[in-house]
N, C-alpha and C positions, 0 to 999 in steps of 0.2 A: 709491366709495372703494376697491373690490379693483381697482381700475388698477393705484393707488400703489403695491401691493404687489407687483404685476407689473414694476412701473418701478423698484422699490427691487432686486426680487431679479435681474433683468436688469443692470441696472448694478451691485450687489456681483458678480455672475459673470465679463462679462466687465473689471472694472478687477481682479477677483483673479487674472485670468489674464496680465495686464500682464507682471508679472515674469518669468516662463517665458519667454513669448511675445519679449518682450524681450534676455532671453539666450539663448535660440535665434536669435535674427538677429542678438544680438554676435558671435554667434559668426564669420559669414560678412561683415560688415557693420562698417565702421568707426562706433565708437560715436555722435559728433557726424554722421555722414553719415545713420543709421535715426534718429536724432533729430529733423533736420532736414526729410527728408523725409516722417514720420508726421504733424509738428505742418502742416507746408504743406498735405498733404492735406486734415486735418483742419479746417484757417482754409478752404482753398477749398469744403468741404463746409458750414461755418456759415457763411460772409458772405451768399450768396445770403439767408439764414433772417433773417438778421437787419438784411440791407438792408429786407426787407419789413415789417418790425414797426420802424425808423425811418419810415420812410414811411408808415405805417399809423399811428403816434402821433404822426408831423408833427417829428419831432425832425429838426434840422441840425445837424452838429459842425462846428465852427470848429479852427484849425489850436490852441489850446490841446488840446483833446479827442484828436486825433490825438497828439501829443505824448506824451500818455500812456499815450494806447494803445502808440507804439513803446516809452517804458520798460515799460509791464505785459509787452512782448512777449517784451525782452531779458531780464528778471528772469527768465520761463516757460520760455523754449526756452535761449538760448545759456548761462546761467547754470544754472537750476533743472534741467529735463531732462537737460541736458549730466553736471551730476554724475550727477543716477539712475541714466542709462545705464553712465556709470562705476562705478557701487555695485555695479551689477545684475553687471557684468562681470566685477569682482572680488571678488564674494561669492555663495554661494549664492541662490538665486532667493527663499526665504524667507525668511530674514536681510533681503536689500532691502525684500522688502515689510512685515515688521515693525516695519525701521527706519524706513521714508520714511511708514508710519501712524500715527509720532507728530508727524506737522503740526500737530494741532488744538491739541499744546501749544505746539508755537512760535506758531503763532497767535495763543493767549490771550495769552503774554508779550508780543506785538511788539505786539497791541492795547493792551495796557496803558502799553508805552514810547514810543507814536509814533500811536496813536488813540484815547487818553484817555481809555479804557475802566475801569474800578475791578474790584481783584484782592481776588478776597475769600478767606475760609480754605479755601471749598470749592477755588477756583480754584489756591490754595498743594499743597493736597493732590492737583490733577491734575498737579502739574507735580511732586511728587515720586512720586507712579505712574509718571506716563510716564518718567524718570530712572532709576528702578528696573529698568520693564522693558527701557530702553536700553542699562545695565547687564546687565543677565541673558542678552541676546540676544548680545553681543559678547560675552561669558565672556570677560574680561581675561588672566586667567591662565590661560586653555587656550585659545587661540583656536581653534576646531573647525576640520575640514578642508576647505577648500572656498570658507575665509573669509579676510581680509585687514584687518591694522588701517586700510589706504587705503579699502577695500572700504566699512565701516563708516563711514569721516569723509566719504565723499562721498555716502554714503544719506544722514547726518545731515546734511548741509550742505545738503542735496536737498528735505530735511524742513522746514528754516528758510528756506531761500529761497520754498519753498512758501506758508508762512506768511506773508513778508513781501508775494509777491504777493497773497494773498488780503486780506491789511487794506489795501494800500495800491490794490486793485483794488475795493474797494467803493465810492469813490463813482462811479467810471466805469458801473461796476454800476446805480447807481439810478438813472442819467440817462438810457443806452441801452439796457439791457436785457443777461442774460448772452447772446443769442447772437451778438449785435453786438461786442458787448466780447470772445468771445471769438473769434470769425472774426478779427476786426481784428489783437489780439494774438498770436493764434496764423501771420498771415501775414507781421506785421512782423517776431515773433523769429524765424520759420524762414529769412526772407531775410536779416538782419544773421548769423545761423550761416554761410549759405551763401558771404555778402561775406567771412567771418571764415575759411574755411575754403580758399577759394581760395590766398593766399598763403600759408596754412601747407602747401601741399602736400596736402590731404588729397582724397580720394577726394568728390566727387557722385553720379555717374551708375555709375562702373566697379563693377560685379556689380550692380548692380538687377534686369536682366534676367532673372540665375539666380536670384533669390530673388523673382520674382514674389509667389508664393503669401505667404512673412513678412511684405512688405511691406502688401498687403492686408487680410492681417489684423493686425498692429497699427497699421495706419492708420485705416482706414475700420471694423473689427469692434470694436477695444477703443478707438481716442482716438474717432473722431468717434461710433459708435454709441452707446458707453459713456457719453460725457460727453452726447449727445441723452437717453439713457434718464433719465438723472441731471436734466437739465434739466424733461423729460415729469413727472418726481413732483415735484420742484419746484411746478410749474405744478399739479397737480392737489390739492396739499395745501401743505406749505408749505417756507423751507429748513430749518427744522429737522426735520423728520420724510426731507425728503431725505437729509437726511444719515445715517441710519442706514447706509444701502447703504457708507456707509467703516465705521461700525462690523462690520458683517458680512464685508467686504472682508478685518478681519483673521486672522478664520478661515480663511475659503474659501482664498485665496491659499498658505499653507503647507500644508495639504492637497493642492491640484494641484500645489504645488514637488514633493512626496513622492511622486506618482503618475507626474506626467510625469517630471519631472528627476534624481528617485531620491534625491532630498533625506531626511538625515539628521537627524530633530530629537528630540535631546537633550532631559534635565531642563530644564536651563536656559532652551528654546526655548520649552517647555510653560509655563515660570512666566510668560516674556517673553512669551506671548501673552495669558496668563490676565492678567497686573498691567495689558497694554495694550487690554485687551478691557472692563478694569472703568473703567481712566481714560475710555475712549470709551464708556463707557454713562451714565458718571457726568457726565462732560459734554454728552452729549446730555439726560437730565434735568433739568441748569442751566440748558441753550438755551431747555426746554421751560418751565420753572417760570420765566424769568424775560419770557417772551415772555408767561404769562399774569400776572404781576406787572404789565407797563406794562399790558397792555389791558382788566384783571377779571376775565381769561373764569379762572373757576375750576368746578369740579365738588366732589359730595362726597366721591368718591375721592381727588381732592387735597388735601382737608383732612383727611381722616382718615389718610392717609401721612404729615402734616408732622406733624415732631417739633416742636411748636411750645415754647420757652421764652422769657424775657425777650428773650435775646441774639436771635432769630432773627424774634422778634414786631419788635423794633424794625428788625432789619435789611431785612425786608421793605418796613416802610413808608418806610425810606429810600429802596428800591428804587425801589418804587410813584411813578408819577406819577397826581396827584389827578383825578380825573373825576366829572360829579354824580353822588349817589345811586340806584339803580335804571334806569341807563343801560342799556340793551339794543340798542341800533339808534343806529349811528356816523357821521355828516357832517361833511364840511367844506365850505366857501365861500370863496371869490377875492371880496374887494372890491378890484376892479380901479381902479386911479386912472390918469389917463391925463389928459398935457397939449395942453389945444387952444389953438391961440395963445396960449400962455404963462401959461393960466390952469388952474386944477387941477378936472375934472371926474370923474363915476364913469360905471363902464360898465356897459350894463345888456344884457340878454335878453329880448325878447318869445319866449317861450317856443310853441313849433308848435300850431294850434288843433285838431288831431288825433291830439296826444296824450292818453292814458286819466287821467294825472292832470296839473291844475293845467291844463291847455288855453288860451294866448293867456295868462297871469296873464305879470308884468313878475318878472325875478330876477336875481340874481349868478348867475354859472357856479360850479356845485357836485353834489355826488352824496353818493354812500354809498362809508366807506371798505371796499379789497378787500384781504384778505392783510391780510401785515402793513406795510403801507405808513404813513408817518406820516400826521395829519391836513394838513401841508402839501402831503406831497410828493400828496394825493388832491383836496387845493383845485386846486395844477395840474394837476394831469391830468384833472379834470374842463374846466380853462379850455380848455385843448389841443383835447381830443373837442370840446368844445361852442363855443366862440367860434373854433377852428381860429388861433389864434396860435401857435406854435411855442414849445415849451419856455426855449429860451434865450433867448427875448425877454418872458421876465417874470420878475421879481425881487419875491420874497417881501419886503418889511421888517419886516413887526412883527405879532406877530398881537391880535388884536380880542378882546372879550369873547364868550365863547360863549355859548350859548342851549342852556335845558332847555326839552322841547319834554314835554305831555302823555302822549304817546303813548310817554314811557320814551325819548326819541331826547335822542342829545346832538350838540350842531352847534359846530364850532369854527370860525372867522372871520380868514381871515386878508387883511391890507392887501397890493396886490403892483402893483408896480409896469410899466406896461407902453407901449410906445414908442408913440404916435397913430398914427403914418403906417405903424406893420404892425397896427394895429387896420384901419385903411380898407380895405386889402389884404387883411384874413382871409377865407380860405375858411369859413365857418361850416357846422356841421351842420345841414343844412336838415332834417331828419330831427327834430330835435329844437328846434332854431332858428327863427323867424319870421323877427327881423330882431336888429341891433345898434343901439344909438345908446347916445350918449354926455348926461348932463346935469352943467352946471356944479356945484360945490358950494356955491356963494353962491346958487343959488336955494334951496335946503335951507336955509341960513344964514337968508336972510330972508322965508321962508316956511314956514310952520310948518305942520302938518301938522292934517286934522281929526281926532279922536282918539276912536274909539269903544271902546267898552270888552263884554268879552262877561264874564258869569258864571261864576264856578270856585264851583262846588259840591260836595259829597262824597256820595254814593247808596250808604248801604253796603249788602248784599246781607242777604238777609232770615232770612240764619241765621248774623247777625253775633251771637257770643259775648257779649253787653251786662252778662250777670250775672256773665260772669269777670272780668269789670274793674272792677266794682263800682255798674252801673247796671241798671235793673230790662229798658226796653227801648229806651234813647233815650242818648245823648251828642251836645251842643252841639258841633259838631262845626263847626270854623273856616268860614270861607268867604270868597272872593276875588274879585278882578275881574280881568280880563288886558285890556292896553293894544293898543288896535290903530290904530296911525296909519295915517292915508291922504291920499297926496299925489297931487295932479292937474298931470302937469305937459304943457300944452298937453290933446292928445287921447289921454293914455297914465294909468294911473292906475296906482300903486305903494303898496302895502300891505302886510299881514300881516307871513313874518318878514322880507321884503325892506324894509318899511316899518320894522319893530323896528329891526333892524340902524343903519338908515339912522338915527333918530332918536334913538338912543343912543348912534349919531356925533358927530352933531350937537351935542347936550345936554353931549357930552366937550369939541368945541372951541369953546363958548360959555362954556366955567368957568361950567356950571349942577350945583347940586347934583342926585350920582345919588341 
């Protein structure tokens, strides 16, 4: 784990050097022209990265996915960049980056008006911090020297278009991954700037040569290095712990404006960092507490911090989505359905007989969930790796009753739909794969499974407390049986929880009582 903190404070250093770095090449450098050419660099430093990791999870984009990628591009570069640069240009270096670090509150709002996100009191109170410190930083009635009322409206406009890419780029985000999404984006917006800038007369190529060395480094040291480090903690922990690197950013940044650029910062800049330093802490805490709200993970340090009262006891378990008791260890599964001449079959896995568990046993493609990825979006990507059918040729419809499994594991099930004739076609992981085949659902239908049953007993350990509970050294202690159907179909045999699944299918579209 000391990576992440390597990868956090690398990318707080160089995105807080952004602003300088940036006004030192406004200076020589038409605004939209360093724009244009950092963000191109930087797509042609990620596409390579991120064509490998489509190809590596079997993903294809179809001309819908590109489409968005060219809006995420324009929103990023010709629009969102374009003001910063502009901010950067007519404001002091630290002003910009004060102002364009209150993203995460246009963020929350634009999630809430257009990604259906719920704004809660805490979330009210980050949006009158950040308001505060966007106030306090523009000082309305003195505008300090160095700064410009345009200065200011194009940081903030820089800030909200930031925002609206980042909600309106999240689902692109969970399909192809951030460095696919953003090579793509970043080389569609830098060329529509470029088309964009032709006719107006503006400058491409004239002085690049002399500004070598700026271009360099805000291409390749702060967009593509910066946003790789950012990516790296990402990946080693998760996005919310990522993102501290913009909380720190807000420090770091006005401090190099004041050493390099000679940057003056006033009262006012000091409160404006402190009011936007506490919205970004305070929302980084909300990310934190509510990512362990859907999933349980809590510790005791987290409940001894909350101020727990009625209001916030209930508001959690609004929050909460429900998962069994004493769940510790997370799956999910693709019951694959798949039409063979017009008839509706499931698709199974002989699982490789030299793997350490389950070896040769028959299954649905499934795993364990990683990150914070939903239980669905981990049923496909398990189908993906393991049956090698491609993302956009299976469609989640509905999900299945889960399974509480002994061993503390909880398994959610979900129904998905996927095309026959790119099942026949799949590359399957032979690593992990035997074979594929398909069996109808009318054999299940009218064949019934033979049903053995194993003993659930309770063994409690032999310095179990019996007289604090009010027994001398024994309690009647429940006891159970678990169902295990097993189907023979031809020379394959299908059982356990593959068998559950299946037979509790079944039992659902026979209108039998569960």
């Amino acid at each position: 784990m000391k990576s992440v903190y390597v990868y956090i404070l690398l990318t707080a250093f160089l995105f807080g050097t952004m602003e300088v770095s940036l006004k030192i090449g406004g200076s020589s450098l038409d605004p939209m022209q360093i724009t244009g050419i950092r963000f191109f660099i930087a797509g042609v430093f990620f596409l390579p990265i991120g064509l490998v990791e489509l190809k590596k999870k079997q993903i294809r984009l179809g001309a819908g996915d590109f489409g968005r990628l060219a809006i995420m591009g324009i929103i990023c570069v010709p629009l969102c960049m374009v003001m910063f640069q502009l901010g950067i240009v007519r404001s002091n270096a630290s002003t910009a980056a004060v102002l364009f670090s209150s993203n995460p509150i246009f963020t929350m709002i634009i999630a809430h008006f257009i990604g259906g996100e719920g704004f809660s009191k805490n979330k009210g109170i980050l949006t009158l911090l950040g308001a505060a410190g966007i106030f306090m930083m523009i000082r309305p009635w003195d505008i300090q020297a160095g700064n410009s009322a345009s200065g200011a409206f194009f940081s903030i406009a820089a800030a909200a278009l930031f925002g609206l890419h980042t909600v309106m780029g999240k689902k692109s985000i969970e399909k192809m991954g951030i460095t696919a999404h953003t090579g793509f984006s970043f080389l569609f917006g830098s060329s529509v700037l470029f088309l964009m800038m032709i006719p107006m007369g503006r400058p491409v190529l004239k002085g690049v040569m002399q500004n070598l060395a700026i271009i360099f480094y805000v291409s390749v040291v702060v967009t593509a290095l910066g946003f790789l480090f950012y990516f790296l903690a990402i990946k080693v922990s998760d996005a919310t712990t990522g993102s501290i690197s913009f909380f720190l950013k807000i420090a770091i940044a006005p401090v190099i404006a004041v050493i390099v650029m000679s940057d003056k910062l006033l009262w006012n800049s000091y409160a404006a960092i402190a009011l936007m330093l506490l919205a970004s802490f305070m929302n980084l805490r909300e990310g934190q507490w509510k990512r362990k709200v859907e999933r349980g993970e809590f510790s005791k340090k987290d409940t001894d911090m909350a101020e727990w009262t009625t209001e916030n006891i209930t508001e959690f378990y609004k929050n909460r989505n429900p998962r069994l008791m004493d769940s510790r260890k997370f799956f999910a599964v693709l019951i694959p359905l798949v039409d063979v001449d017009g008839k509706p079959h499931l698709l199974f896995e002989s699982r490789a007989k030299d793997l350490d568990r389950q070896p040769g046993e028959v299954c649905f493609p499934g795993g364990e969930v990683e990150g914070d990825e939903s239980f669905a979006d981990c049923a496909v990507r398990e189908t993906v790796e393991e049956a090698g059918v491609a993302e956009e040729d299976i469609s989640v419809v509905a999900e299945a009753d889960c399974i509480g499994n002994l061993n503390s594991t909880e398994i959610h099930c979900f129904f998905g739909m996927i095309d026959y004739d790119k099942v026949k076609n799949a590359d399957f992981s032979r690593d992990e794969v035997a074979e594929l085949f398909t069996v109808p659902v009318k054999f299940f239908l009218e064949n019934d499974p033979e049903i053995q049953y194993v003993d659930v007993k309770v063994n409690p350990h032999d310095d179990f407390p019996y007289e604090k509970i009010g027994f001398e050294d024994s309690y009647p202690w429940a006891r159970g049986k678990m169902e295990v159907p097993v189907y023979v179909y031809g020379e394959r045999v299908i059982w356990g929880l593959t068998g559950r699944i299946i037979y509790n299918m079944i039992k659902q579209l026979r209108g039998e009582k569960e």
